[in-house]
C-alpha positions in Angstrom: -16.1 3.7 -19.0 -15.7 2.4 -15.4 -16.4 -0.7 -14.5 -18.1 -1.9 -11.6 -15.4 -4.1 -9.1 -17.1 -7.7 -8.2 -14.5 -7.8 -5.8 -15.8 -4.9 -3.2 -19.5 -5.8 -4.6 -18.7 -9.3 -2.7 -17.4 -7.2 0.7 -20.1 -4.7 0.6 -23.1 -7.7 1.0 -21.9 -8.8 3.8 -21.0 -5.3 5.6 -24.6 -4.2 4.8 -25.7 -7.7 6.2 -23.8 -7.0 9.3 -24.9 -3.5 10.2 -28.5 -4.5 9.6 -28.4 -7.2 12.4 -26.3 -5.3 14.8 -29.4 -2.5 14.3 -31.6 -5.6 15.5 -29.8 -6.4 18.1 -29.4 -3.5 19.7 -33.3 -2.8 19.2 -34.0 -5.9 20.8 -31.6 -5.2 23.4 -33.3 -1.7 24.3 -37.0 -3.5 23.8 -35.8 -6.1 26.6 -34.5 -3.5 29.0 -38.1 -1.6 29.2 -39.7 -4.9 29.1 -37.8 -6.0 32.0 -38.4 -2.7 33.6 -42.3 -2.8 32.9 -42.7 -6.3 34.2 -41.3 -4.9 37.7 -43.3 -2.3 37.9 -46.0 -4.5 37.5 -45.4 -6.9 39.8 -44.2 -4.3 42.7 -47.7 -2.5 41.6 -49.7 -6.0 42.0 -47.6 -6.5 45.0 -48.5 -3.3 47.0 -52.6 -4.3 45.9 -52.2 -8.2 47.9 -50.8 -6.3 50.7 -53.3 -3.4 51.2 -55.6 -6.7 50.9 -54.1 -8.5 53.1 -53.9 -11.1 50.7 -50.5 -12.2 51.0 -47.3 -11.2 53.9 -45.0 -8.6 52.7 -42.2 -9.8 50.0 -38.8 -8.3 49.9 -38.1 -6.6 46.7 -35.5 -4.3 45.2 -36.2 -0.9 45.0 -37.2 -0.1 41.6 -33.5 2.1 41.6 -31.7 -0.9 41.6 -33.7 -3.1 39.0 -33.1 0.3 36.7 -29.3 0.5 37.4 -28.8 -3.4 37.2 -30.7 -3.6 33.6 -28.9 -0.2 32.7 -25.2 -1.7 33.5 -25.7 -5.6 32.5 -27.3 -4.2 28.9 -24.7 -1.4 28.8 -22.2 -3.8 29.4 -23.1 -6.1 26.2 -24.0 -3.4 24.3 -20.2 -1.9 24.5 -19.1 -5.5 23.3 -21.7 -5.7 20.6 -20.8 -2.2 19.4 -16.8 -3.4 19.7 -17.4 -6.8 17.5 -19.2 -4.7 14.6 -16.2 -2.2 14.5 -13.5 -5.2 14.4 -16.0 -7.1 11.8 -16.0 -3.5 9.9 -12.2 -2.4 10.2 -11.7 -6.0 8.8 -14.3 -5.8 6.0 -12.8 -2.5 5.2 -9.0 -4.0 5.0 -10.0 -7.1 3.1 -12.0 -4.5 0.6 -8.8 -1.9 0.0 -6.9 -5.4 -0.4 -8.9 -6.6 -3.0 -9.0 -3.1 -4.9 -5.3 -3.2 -4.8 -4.8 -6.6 -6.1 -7.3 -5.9 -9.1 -4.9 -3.1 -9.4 -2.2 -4.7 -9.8 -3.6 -7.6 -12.2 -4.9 -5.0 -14.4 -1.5 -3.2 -14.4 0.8 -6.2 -15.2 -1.7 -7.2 -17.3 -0.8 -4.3 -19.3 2.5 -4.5 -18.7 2.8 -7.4 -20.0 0.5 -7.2 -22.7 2.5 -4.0 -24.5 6.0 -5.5 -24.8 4.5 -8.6 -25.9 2.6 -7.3 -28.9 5.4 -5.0 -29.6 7.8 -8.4 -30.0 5.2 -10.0 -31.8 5.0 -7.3 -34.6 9.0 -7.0 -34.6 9.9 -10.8 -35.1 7.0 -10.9 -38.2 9.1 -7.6 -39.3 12.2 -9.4 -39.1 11.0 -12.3 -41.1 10.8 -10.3 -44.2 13.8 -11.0 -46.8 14.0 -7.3 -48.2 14.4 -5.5 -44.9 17.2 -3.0 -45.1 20.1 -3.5 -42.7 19.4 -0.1 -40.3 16.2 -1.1 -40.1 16.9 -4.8 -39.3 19.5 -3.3 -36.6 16.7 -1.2 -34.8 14.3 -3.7 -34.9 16.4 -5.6 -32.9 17.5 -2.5 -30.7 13.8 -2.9 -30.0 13.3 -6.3 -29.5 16.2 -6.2 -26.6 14.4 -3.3 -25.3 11.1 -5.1 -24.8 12.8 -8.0 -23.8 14.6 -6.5 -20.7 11.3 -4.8 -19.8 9.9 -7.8 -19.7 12.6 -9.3 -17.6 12.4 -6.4 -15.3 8.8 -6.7 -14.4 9.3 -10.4 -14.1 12.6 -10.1 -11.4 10.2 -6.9 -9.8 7.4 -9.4 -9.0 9.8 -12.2 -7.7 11.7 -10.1 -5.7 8.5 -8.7 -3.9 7.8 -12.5 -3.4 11.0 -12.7 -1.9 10.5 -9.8 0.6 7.5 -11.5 2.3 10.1 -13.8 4.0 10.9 -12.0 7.0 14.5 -14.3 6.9 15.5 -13.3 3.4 19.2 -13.0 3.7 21.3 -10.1 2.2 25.6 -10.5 1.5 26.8 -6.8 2.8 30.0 -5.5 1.6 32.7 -3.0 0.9 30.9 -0.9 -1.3 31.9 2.4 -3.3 27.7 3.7 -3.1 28.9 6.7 -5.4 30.4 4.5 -8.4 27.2 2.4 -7.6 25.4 5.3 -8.2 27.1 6.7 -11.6 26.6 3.1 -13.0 23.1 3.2 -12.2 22.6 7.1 -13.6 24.8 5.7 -17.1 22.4 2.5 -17.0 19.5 5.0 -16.6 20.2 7.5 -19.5 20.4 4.5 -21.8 17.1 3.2 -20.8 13.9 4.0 -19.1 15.4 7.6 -18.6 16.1 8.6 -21.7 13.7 10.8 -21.8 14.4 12.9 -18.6 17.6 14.7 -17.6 19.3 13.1 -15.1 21.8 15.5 -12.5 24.3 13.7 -9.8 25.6 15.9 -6.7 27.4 12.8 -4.8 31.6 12.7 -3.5 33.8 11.0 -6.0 34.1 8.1 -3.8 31.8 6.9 -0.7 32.7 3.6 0.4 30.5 2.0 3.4 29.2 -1.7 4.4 25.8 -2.6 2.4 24.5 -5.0 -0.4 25.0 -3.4 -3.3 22.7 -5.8 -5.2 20.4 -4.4 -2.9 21.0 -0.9 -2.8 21.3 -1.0 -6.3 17.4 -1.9 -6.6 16.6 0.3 -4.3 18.2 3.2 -6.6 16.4 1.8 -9.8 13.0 1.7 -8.6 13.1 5.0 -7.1 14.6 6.7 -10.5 11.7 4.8 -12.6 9.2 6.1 -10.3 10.6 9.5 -11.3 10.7 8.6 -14.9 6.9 7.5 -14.7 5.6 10.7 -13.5 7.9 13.5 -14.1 7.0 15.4 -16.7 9.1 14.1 -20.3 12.3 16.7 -20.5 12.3 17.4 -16.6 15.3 17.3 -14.4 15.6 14.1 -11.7 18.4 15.3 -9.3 20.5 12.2 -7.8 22.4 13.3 -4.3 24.4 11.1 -2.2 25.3 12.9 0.8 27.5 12.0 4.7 24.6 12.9 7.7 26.7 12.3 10.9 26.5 8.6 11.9 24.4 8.3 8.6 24.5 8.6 4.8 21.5 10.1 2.8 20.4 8.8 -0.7 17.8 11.2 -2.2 16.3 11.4 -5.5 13.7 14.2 -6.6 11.8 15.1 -9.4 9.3 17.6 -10.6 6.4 15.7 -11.3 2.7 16.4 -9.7 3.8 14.8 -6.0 2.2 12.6 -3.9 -1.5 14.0 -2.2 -1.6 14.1 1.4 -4.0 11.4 1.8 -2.0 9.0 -0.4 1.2 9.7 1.6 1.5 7.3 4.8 0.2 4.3 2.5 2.5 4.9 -0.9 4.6 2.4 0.6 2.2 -0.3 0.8 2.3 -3.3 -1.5 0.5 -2.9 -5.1 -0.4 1.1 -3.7 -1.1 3.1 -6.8 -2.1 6.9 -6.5 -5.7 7.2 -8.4 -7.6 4.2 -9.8 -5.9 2.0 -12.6 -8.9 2.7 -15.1 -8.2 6.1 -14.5 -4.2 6.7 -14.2 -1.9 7.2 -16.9 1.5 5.9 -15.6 2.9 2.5 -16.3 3.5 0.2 -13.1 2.9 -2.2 -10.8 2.7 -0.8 -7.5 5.6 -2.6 -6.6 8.5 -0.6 -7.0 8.1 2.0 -3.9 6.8 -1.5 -2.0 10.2 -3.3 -2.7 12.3 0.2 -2.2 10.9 0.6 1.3 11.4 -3.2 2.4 15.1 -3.6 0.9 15.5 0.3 2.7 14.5 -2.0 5.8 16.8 -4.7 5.8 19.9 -2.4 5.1 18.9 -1.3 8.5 17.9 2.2 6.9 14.0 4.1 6.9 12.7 5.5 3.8 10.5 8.7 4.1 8.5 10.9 1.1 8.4 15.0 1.5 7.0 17.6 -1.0 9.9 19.1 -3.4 9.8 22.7 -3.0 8.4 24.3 -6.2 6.3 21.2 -7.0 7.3 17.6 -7.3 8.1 15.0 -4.9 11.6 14.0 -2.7 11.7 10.3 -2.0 15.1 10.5 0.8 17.0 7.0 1.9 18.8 7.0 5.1 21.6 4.0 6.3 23.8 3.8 8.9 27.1 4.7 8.0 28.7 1.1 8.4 25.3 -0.4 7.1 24.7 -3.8 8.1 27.5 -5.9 9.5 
């Protein structure tokens, strides 16, 4: 059952609010134009009757042209900037609303996250308590206990490192690095984990040495190949290619998972973005992992980029510099 967000309830008062008063003023605004317009008139009319009198000596006046065109541009004029306020006070209303649904998002998400290794740990320790527990079974329970504990650990160094990327003067140690053994270790890593699942395929030179963090690249790596995990159907092939692009080396990872919908595609990179609603979505996350790929992809001095994998599926494709950052 969907629940209704407080958070957007709290934004969508205030827009209604808004739009409501810009309507009055603009009505007011158009009811003081014709007033204005009707109260010449009816002076130039009362006017033309003291001089047909010969009441009172002829009064200059504007031409009744001019009173229209000065009423038309002055009101024109602060209508333009009353319609330009209500579109900043909307665009910001809007941004501040798609914030708010992405942080309840994310709560909900970690939330969960957090809640499933947790009670998982829980009901493995009380196992491990009993006396009479066989030896294999004692062995995998603690097989799973390690598990849920680096899981754990995982999300916990995710969501500190996305702290860490909000400092635009976060400081990476480039290096020598062989980005193809980096690779295999990661892939080996990968089979005995989160991937174990999923068929894993490497097309990369036995050796590719270049200047970059590896700690970095090495995250970068990871969160793209659990993205794939998440959403790639279980049994499904995630293809690994490291490959030499002139003055610039290509790290791509694909899968054949449902992709990415057009509309989600120029905001997947965004911090907490999740594609669908968190009541509604299936896949475990945070809406981190494409947010930290895309910022670390940034300070190697490389762009990150998303296309459609032909035959269904998605292509997430890194590009550095050869020499990386110096």
């Amino acid at each position: 059952m969907r629940t209704k967000d407080p958070g957007i309830g709290r934004h969508l008062n205030p827009m209604i609010l808004i739009g409501v008063l810009g309507l009055y003023v603009m009505l007011q605004l158009g009811w003081w134009s014709w007033s204005l317009v009707q109260r010449d008139r009816e002076v130039r009319t009362l006017q033309e009757q003291l001089l047909a009198e010969g009441v009172a000596p002829g009064v200059p006046a504007h031409p009744p042209e001019r009173v229209l065109w000065m009423v038309v541009g002055e009101g024109g004029v602060f209508a333009i900037l009353m319609l330009f306020a209500l579109w900043v006070i909307m665009k910001v209303l809007r941004h501040e609303m798609e914030l708010a649904r992405q942080q309840r998002d994310f709560l909900l998400s970690a939330s969960h996250e957090l809640r499933t290794p947790i009670a998982g740990l829980k009901l493995h320790l009380q196992t491990l308590q009993r006396h009479d527990l066989p030896d294999e079974q004692r062995e995998a329970l603690t097989r799973h206990v390690r598990t849920e504990v680096d899981r754990l650990h995982g999300l916990t160094e995710k969501i500190l490192l996305a702290t860490k990327l909000d400092d635009p003067h976060m400081a990476l140690a480039p290096a020598e690095t062989d980005v193809a053994a980096l690779l295999r270790a990661v892939k080996v890593a990968a089979e005995a984990g989160y991937a174990r699942g999923h068929s894993l395929r490497m097309n990369a030179p036995e050796r590719f040495v270049t200047r970059t963090d590896a700690d970095a690249l090495r995250s970068v790596t990871v969160n793209l190949l659990e993205n794939a995990c998440k959403y790639a159907p279980t049994g499904s092939m995630i293809d690994i290619e490291l490959e030499n692009i002139g003055p610039h080396w290509e790290l791509r990872v694909s899968d054949e998972g449902p992709g990415i919908p057009e509309a989600d595609r120029t905001t997947v990179f965004r911090k907490f973005k999740r594609v669908g609603n968190e009541e509604t979505r299936h896949a475990k996350g945070t809406g981190l992992g494409l947010y930290i790929t895309h910022r670390l992809t940034r300070a190697l001095g490389g762009h990150i980029g998303y296309r459609p994998r032909p035959g269904g599926g998605s292509i997430f494709a890194a590009s550095f510099p050869l020499r990386g950052n110096k």
